[in-house]
Structure formats: structure tokens, C-alpha cells
C-alpha positions as CSV (number, residue, x, y, z in Angstrom):
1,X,186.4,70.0,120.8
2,X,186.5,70.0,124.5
3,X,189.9,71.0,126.6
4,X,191.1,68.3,129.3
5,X,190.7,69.6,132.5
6,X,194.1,69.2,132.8
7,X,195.0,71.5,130.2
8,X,192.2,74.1,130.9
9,X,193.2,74.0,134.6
10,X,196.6,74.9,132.8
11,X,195.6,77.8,131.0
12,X,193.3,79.4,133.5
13,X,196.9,79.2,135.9
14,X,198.5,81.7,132.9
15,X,195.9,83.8,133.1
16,X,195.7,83.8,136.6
17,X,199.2,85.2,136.8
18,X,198.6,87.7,133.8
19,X,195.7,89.5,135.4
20,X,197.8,89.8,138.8
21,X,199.6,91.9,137.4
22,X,202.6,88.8,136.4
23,X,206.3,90.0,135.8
24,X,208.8,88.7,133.3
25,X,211.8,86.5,134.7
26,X,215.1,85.9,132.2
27,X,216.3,82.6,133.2
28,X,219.3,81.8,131.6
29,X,221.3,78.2,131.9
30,X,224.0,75.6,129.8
31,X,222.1,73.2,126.8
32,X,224.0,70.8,125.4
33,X,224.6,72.1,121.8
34,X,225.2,70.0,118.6
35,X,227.7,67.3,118.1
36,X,230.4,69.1,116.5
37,X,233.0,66.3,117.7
38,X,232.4,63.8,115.0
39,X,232.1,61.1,117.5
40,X,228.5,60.3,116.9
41,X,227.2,60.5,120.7
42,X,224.8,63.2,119.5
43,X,226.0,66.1,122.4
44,X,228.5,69.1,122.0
45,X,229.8,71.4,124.2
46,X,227.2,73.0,126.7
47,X,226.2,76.3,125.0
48,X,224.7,79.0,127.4
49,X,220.7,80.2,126.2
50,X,218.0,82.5,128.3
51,X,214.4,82.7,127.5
52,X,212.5,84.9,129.0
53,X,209.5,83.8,131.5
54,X,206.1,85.6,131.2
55,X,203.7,86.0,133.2
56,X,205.0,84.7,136.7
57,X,204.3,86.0,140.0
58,X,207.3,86.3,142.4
59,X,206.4,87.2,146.2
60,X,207.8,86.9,149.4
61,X,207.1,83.5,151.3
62,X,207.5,82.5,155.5
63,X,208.1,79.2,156.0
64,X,209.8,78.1,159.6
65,X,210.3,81.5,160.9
66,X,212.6,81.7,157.2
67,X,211.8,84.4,154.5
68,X,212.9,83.9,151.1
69,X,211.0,84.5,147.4
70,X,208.6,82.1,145.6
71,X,208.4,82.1,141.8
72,X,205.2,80.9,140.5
73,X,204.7,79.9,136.5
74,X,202.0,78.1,135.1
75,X,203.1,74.7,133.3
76,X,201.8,75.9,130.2
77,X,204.5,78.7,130.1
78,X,207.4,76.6,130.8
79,X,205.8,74.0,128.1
80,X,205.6,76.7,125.4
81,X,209.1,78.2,126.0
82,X,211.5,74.9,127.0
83,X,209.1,73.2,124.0
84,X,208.4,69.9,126.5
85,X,205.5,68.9,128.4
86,X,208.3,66.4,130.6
87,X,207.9,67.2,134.4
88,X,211.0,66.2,135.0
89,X,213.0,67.7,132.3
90,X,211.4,71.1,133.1
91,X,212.1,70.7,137.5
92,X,216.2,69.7,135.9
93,X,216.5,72.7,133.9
94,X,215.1,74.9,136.4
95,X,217.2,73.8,139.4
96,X,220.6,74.3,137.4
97,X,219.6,78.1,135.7
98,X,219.8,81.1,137.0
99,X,216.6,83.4,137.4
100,X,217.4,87.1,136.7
101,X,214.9,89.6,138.4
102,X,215.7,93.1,138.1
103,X,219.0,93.7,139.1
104,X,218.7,90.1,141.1
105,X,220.2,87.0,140.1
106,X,218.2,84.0,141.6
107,X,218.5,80.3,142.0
108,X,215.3,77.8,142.2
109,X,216.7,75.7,145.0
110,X,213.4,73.8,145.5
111,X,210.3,73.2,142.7
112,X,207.5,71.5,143.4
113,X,204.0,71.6,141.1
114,X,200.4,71.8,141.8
115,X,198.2,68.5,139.7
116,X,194.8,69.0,138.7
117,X,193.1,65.5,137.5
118,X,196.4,64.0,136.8
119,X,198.1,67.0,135.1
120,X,200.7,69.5,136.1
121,X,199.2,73.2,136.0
122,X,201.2,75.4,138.0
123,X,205.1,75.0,139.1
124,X,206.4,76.7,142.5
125,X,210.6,77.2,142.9
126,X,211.8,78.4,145.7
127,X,214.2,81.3,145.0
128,X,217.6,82.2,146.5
129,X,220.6,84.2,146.3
């Protein structure tokens, strides 16, 4: 059985990140948790969750004369540990958490994604305090 491009371009990105030397970001954020209201709209309060991130590369990034960090994840990752393959969904969830990285707490203030033959393969976020 052959691999779509897409997804092989997906899972060469993981190990990509793996084999330089890829760190582990805990990114934690509110989920809306399960209806306990008995009013049948099928949310509940927002319960906070973290899942860890691994591999990723995180580096230092110029644009404009400006310095900040760039976290880099292959879409693979963030499929296997959010359990959806929804671009959208994912970019949501990832600008409203909070990326912990060592003794930094981060925010993705910008994520934009590389496409190989019509599929998402690597994810970009921009990183501030």
C-alpha cells in the first residue's frame, strides 16, 4: 500500500525534527468538557488539559529587524495528540494555549503551515511572552 505524498511528506517532517535533536513543549489550554447542565447543548464548563508536544524544534527567528522564537511541529504530531486532522481546529487551539518551555511560558501569536501536494505537513507559530 502506497503512502500519499501528503502523508509521507508528513512523516519525513517528524523525523526531520526527531533527528535534530527535537525538544518536548507542554502546551496546556481550556476544552469544553461534558454537558453536565442537563440542557442538552452538548458543552460544559471549559476544563483546563496539557499534552505534551514531541519532537518540535524551537529557535530563534529575525524578521524586520524583530527577534522572537519559532516553534516548529510536524502536522502529524499535532494530529496524533489533538486526535484531528482539521487545519483549522488545530491553528484555534494553538493560538488560545499556552506553550511551556523550560521555565518559559509562551504564546503562538501567529501559525502558519507548510502544504505539500495539497496537504498540511509542518505547522510554524510564532512564540511570545
Amino acid at each position: 500500500m502506497a503512502l500519499h505524498n501528503g502523508v509521507a511528506a508528513g512523516m519525513a517532517a517528524a523525523a526531520t525534527l526527531r533527528a535534530l535533536g527535537g525538544c518536548s513543549v507542554t502546551v496546556s489550554g481550556a476544552m469544553a468538557g461534558a454537558d453536565t447542565t442537563g440542557a442538552g447543548l452538548g458543552i460544559g464548563p471549559a476544563v483546563q488539559q496539557q499534552w505534551e508536544l514531541e519532537p518540535v524544534l524551537v529557535r530563534w527567528k529575525t524578521a524586520n529587524d524583530e527577534k522572537h522564537r519559532e516553534l516548529v511541529v510536524s502536522a502529524e504530531t499535532l494530529e496524533r495528540v489533538f486526535k484531528t486532522p482539521d487545519t483549522e481546529v488545530l491553528r484555534a487551539l494553538l493560538l488560545r494555549s499556552q506553550m511551556k518551555l523550560g521555565n518559559e511560558t509562551l504564546r503562538a501569536t501567529e501559525v502558519s503551515t507548510e502544504i505539500f501536494e495539497g496537504s498540511v505537513y509542518l505547522y510554524r507559530l510564532r512564540l511570545e511572552r
